[in-house]
C-alpha atoms as a printed R data frame, in Angstrom:
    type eleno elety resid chain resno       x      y        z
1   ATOM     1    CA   UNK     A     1 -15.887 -9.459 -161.486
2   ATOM     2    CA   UNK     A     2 -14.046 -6.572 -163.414
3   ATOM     3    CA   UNK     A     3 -10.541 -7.417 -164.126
4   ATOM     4    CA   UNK     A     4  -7.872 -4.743 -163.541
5   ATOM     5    CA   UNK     A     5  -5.243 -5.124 -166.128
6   ATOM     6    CA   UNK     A     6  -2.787 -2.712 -165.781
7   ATOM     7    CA   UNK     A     7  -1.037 -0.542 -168.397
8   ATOM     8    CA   UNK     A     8   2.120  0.687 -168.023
9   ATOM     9    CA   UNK     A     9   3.355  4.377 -168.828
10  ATOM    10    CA   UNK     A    10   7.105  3.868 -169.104
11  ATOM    11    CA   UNK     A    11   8.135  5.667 -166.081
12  ATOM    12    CA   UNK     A    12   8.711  3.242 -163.222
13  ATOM    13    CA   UNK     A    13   8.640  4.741 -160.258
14  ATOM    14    CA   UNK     A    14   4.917  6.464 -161.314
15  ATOM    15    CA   UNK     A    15   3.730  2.738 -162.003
16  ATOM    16    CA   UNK     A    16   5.046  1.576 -158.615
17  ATOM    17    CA   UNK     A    17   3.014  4.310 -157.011
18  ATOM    18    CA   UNK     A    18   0.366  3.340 -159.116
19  ATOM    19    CA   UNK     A    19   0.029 -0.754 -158.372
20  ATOM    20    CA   UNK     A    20   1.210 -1.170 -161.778
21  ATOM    21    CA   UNK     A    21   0.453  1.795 -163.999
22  ATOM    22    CA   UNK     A    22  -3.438  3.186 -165.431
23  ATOM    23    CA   UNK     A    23  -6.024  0.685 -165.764
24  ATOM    24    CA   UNK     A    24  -6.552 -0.257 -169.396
25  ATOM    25    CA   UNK     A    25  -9.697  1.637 -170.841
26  ATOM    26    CA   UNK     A    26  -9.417  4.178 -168.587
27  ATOM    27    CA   UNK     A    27  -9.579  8.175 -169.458
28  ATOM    28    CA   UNK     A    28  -6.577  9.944 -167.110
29  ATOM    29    CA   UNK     A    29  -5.796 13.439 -167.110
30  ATOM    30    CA   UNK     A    30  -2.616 14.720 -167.050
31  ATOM    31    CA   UNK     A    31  -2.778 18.437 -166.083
32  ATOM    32    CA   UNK     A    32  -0.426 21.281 -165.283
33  ATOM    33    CA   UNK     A    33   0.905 24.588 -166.394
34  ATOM    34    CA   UNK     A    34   3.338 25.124 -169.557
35  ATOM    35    CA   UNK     A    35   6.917 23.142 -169.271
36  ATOM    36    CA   UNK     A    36   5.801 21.084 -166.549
37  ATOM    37    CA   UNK     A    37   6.322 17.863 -168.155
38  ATOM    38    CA   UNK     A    38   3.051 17.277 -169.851
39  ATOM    39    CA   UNK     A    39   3.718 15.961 -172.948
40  ATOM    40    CA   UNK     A    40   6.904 13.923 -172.167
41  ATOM    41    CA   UNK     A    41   4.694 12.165 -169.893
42  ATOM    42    CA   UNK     A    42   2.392 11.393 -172.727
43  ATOM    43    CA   UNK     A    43   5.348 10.770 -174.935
44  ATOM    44    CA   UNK     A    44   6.498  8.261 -172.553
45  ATOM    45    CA   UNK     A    45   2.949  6.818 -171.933
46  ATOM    46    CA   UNK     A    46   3.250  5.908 -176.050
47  ATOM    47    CA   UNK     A    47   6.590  4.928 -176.161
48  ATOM    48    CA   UNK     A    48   5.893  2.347 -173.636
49  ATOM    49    CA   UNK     A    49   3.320  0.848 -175.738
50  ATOM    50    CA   UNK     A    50   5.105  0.578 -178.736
51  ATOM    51    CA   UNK     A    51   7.961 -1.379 -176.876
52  ATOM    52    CA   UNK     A    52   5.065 -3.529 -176.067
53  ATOM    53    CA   UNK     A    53   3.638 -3.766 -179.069
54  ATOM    54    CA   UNK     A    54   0.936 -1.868 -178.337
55  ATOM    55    CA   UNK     A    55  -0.427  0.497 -181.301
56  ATOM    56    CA   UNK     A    56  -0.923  4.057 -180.405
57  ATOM    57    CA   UNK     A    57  -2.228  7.358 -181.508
58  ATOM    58    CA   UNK     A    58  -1.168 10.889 -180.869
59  ATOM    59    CA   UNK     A    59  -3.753 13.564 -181.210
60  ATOM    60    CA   UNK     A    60  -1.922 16.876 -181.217
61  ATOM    61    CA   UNK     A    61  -4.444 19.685 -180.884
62  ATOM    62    CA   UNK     A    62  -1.819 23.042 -180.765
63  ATOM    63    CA   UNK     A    63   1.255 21.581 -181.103
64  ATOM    64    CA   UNK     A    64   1.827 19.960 -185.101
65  ATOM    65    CA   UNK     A    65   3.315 16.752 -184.504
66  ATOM    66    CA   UNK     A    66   6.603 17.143 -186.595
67  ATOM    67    CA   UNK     A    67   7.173 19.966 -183.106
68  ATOM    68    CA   UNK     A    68   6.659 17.394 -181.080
69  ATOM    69    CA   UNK     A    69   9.137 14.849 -183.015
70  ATOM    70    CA   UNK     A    70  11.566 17.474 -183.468
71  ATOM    71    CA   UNK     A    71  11.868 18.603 -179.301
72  ATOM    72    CA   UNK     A    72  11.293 14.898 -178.265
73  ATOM    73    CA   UNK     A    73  14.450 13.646 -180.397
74  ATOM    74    CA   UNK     A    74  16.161 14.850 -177.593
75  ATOM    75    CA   UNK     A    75  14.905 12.270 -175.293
76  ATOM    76    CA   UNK     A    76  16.754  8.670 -175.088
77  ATOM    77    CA   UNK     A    77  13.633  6.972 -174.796
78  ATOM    78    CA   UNK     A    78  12.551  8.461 -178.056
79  ATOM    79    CA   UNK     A    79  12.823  6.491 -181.082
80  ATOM    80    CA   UNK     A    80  11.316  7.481 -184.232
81  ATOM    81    CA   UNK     A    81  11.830  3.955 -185.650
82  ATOM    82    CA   UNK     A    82   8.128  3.663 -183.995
83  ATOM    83    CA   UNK     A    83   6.668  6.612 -186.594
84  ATOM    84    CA   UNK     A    84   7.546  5.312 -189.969
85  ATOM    85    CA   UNK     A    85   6.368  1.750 -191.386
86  ATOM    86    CA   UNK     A    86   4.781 -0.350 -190.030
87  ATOM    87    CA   UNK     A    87   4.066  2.480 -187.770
88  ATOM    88    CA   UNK     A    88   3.265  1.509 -183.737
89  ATOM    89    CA   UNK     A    89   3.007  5.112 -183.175
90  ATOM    90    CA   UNK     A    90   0.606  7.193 -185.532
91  ATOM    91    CA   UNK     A    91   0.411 11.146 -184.862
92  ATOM    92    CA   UNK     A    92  -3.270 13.105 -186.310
93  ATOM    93    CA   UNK     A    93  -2.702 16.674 -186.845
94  ATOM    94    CA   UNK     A    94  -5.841 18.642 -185.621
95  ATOM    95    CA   UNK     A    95  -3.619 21.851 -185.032
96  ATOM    96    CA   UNK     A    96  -6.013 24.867 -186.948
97  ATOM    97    CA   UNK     A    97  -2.081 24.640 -189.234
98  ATOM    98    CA   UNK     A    98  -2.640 20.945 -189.446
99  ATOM    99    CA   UNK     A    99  -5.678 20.719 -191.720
100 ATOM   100    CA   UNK     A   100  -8.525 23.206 -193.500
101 ATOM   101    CA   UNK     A   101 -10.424 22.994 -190.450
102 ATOM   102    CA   UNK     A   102 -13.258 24.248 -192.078
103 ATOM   103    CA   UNK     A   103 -12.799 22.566 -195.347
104 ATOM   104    CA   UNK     A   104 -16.415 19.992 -195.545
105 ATOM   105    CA   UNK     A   105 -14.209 17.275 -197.148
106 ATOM   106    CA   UNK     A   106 -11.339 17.244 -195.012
107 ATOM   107    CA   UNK     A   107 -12.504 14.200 -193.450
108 ATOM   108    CA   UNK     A   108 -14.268 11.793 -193.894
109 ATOM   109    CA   UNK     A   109 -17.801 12.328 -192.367
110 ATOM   110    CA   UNK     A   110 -21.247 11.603 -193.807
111 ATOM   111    CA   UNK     A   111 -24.871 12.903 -192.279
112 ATOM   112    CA   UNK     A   112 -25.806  9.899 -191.258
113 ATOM   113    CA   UNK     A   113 -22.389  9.054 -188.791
114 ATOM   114    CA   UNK     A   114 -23.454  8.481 -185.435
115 ATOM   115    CA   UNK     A   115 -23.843 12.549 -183.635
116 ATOM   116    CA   UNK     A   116 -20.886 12.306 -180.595
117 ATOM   117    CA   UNK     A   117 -22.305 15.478 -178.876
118 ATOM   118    CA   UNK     A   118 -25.947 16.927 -177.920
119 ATOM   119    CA   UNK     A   119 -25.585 20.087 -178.305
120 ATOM   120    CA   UNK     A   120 -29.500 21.129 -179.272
121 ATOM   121    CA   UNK     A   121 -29.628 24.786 -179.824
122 ATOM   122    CA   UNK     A   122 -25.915 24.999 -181.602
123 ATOM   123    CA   UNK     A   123 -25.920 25.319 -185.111
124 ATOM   124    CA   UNK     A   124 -24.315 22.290 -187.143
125 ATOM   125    CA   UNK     A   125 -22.717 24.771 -189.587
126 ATOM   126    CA   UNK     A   126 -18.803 24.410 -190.926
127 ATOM   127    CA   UNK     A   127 -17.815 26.671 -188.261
128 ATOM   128    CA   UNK     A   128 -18.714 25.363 -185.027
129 ATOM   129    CA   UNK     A   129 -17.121 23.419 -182.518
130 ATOM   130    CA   UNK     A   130 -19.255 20.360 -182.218
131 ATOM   131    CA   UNK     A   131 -19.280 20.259 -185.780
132 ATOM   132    CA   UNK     A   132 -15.235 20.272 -185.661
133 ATOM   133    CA   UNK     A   133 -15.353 17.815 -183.107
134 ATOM   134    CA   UNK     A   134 -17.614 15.454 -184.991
135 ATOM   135    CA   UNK     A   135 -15.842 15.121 -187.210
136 ATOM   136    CA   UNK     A   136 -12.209 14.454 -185.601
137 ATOM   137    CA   UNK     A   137 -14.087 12.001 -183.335
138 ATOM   138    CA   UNK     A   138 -15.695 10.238 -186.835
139 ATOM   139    CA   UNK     A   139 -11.556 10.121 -187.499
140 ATOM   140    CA   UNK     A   140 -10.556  9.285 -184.286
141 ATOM   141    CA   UNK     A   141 -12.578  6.022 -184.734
142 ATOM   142    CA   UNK     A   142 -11.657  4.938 -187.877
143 ATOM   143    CA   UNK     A   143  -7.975  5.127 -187.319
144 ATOM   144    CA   UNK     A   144  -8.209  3.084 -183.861
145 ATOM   145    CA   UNK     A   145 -10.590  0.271 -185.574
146 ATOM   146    CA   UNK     A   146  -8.010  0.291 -188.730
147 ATOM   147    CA   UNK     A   147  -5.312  0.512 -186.827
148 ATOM   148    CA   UNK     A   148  -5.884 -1.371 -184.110
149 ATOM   149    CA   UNK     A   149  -4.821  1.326 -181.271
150 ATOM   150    CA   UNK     A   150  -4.702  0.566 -178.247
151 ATOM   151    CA   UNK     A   151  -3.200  3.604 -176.525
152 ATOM   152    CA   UNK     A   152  -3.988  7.188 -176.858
153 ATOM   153    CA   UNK     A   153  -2.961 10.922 -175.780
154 ATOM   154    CA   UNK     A   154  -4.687 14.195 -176.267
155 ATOM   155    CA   UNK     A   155  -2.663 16.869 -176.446
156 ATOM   156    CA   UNK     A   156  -3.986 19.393 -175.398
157 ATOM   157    CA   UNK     A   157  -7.833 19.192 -174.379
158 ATOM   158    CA   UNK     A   158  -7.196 23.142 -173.616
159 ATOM   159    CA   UNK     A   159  -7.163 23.602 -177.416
160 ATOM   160    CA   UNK     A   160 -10.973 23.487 -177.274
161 ATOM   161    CA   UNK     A   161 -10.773 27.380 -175.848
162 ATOM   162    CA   UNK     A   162  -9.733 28.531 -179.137
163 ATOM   163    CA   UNK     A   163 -13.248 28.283 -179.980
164 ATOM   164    CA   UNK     A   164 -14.749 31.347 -178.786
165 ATOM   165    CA   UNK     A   165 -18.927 30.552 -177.061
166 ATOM   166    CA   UNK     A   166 -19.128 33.920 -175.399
167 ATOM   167    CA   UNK     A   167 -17.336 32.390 -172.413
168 ATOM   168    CA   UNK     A   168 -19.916 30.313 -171.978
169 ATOM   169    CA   UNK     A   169 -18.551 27.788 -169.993
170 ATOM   170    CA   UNK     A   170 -21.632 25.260 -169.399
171 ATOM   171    CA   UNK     A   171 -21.413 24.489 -173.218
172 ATOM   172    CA   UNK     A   172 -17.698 24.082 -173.018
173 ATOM   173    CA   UNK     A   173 -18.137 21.803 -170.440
174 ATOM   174    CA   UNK     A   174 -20.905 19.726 -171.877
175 ATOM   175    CA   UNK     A   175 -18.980 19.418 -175.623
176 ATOM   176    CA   UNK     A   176 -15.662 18.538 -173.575
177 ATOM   177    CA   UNK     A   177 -16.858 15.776 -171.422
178 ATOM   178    CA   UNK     A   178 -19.098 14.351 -173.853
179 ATOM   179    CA   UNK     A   179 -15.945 14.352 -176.094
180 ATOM   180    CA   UNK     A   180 -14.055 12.291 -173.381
181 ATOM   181    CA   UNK     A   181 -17.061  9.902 -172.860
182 ATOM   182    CA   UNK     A   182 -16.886  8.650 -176.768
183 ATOM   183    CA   UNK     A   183 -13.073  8.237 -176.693
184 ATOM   184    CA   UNK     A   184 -13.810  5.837 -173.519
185 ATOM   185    CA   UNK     A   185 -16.160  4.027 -175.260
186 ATOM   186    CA   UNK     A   186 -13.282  3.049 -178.377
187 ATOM   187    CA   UNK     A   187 -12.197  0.778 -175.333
188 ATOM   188    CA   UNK     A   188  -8.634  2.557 -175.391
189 ATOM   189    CA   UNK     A   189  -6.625  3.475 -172.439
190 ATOM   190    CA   UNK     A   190  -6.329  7.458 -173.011
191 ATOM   191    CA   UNK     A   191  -3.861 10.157 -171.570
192 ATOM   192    CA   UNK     A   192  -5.421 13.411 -171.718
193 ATOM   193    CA   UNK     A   193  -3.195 16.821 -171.553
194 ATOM   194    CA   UNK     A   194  -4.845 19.823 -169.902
195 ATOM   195    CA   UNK     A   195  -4.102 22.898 -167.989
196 ATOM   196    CA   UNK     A   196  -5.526 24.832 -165.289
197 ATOM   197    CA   UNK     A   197  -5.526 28.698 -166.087
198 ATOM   198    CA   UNK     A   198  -3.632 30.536 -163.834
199 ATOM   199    CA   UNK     A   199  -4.489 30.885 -160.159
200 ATOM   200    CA   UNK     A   200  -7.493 28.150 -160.277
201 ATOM   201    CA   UNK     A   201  -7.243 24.650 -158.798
202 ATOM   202    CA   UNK     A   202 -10.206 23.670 -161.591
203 ATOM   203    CA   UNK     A   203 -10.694 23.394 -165.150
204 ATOM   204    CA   UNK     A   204 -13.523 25.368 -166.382
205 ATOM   205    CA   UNK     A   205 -14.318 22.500 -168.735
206 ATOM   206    CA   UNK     A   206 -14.723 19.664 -166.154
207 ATOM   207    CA   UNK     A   207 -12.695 17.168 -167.588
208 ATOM   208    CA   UNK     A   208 -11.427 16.538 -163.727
209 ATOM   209    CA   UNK     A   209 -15.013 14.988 -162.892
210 ATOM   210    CA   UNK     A   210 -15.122 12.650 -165.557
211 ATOM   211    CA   UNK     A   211 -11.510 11.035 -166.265
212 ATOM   212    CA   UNK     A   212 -10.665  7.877 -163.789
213 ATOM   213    CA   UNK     A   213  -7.295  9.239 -162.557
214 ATOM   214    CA   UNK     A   214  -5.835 12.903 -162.172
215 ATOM   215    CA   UNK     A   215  -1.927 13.355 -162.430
216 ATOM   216    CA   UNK     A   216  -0.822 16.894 -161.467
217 ATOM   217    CA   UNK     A   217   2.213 18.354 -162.283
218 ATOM   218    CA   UNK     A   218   3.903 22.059 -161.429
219 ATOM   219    CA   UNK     A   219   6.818 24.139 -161.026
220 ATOM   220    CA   UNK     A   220   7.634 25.809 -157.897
221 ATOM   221    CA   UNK     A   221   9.866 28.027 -156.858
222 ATOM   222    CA   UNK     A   222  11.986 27.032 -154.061
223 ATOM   223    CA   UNK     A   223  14.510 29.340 -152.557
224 ATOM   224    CA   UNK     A   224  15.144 31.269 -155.832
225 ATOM   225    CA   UNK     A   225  15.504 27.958 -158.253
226 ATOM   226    CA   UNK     A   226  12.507 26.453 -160.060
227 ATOM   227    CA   UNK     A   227  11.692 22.669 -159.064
228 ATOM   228    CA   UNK     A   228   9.114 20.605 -160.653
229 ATOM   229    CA   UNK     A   229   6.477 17.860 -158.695
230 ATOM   230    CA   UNK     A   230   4.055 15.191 -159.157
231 ATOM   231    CA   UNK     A   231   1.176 14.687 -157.537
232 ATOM   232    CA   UNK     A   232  -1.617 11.872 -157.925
233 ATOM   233    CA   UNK     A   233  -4.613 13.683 -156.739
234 ATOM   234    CA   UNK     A   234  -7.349 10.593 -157.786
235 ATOM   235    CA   UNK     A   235  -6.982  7.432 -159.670
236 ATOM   236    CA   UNK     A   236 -10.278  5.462 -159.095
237 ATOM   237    CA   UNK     A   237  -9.322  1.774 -158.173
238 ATOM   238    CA   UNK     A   238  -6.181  2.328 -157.183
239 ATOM   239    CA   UNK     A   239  -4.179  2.610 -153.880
240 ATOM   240    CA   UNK     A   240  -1.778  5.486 -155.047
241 ATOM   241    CA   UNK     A   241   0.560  7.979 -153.060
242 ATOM   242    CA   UNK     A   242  -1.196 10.778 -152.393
243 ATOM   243    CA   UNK     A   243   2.944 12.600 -151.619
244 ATOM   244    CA   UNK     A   244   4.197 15.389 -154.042
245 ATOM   245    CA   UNK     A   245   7.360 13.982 -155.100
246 ATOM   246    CA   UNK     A   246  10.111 15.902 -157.094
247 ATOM   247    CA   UNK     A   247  10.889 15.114 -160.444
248 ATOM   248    CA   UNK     A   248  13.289 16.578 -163.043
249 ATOM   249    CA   UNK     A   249  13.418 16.773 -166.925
250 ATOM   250    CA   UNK     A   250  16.542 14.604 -168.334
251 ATOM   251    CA   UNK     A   251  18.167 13.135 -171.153
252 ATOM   252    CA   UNK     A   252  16.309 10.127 -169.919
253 ATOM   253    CA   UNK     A   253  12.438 12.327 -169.653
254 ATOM   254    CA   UNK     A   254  11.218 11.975 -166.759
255 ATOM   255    CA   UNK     A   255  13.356 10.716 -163.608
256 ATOM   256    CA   UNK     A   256  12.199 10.930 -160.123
257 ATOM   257    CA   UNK     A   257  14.650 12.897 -157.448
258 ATOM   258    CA   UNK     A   258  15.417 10.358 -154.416
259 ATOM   259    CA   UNK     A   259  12.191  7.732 -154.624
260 ATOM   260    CA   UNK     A   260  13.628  5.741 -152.164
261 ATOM   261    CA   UNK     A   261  12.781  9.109 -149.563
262 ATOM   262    CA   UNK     A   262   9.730  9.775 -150.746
């Protein structure tokens, strides 16, 4: 029988509505428009860990991670004790700032590392996307065998749309979740940021099909002031709320407004 062991994401109240928090080596998508919350969630999702002891690993995608350090000092929860030696917290930078993205030896990749992606018909040249992605993926591993991680947020999986296929949005799709599938398989319990473009309930790139749980945040506005809410729309396993409950952004990240009423 499979065991549920549940992993914690340093926000309370979410893991009460949650039986206990994600289940460990589980993909969960954590999706919403800009200033919603998205990355403090993440940030407290690592945090966590490292007060458990629990290794983790940051992949930032747009935002460089000394950004993220910088804007997240103002949190109490954030200590960068967990960034320098022995680090519990490591942060890749896959920003297009972050690295030559193009640059053959930028990582460490060989022709014969295992292919992550089918995508027959796409050229393999320096330039393309599954080539990119093979190679942060060939990284990816390493660092989580080396390091022993054991928790790890994307941020963002929108990043990917930088990449221009002509819109075509079957590709994105197939590169995306096939992306998802090999993080799954490093046996890590993974937080992964996305957003829904404006005026759609979907992502183009499907990630909502294949992650185990789906965390929405927004902001609303409500009689002229702007309030932001949580909502668990699936999380496999799991008897969850299915309320939208109101949160706010504090000195303390994330805090729920009135739990006890919702």
């Amino acid at each position: 029988m499979f065991e549920k062991i549940r992993v914690t994401t340093g926000i309370p109240y979410l893991d009460a509505l949650t039986q206990g928090g994600f289940i460990k080596g589980t993909t969960n998508l954590v999706i919403g428009p800009a200033g919603a919350g998205k990355t403090i969630l993440g940030l407290h999702f690592l945090l966590e860990g490292a007060h458990r002891n629990e290794n983790g690993l940051l992949i930032a995608m747009q935002e460089p991670p000394w950004a993220i350090r910088r804007d997240a000092s103002n949190f109490s929860f954030f200590d960068h004790k967990y960034f320098v030696e022995p680090e519990k917290v490591l942060m890749l930078d896959f920003t297009p700032s972050g690295w030559e993205l193009w640059d053959p030896d930028s990582l460490t990749y060989t022709d014969e590392s295992e292919m992550m992606i089918d995508a027959e018909g796409v050229p393999y040249d320096e330039t393309s996307l599954p080539t990119f992605l093979h190679r942060i993926f060939y990284h990816i591993s390493q660092v989580v065998e080396e390091k022993k991680i054991e928790r790890v947020v994307i941020d963002p999986l929108a990043a990917f749309q930088f990449y221009d296929y002509g819109n075509d949005f079957g590709f994105l799709r197939k590169i995306t979740t096939g992306f998802l599938v090999n993080i799954a398989a490093l046996n890590v319990t993974t937080v992964a940021i996305s957003e829904f473009p404006g005026g759609m309930d979907y992502s183009k790139y499907g990630e909502e099909y294949i992650t185990d749980s789906i965390i929405n945040l927004d902001m609303l506005s409500v009689r002229g002031e702007m309030i932001r809410v949580l909502r668990i729309s699936k999380m496999r396993g799991t008897n969850h709320s299915t309320k939208t409950l109101r949160f706010a952004i504090t000195n303390n990240g994330i805090s729920f407004l009135d739990p006890e009423n919702d």
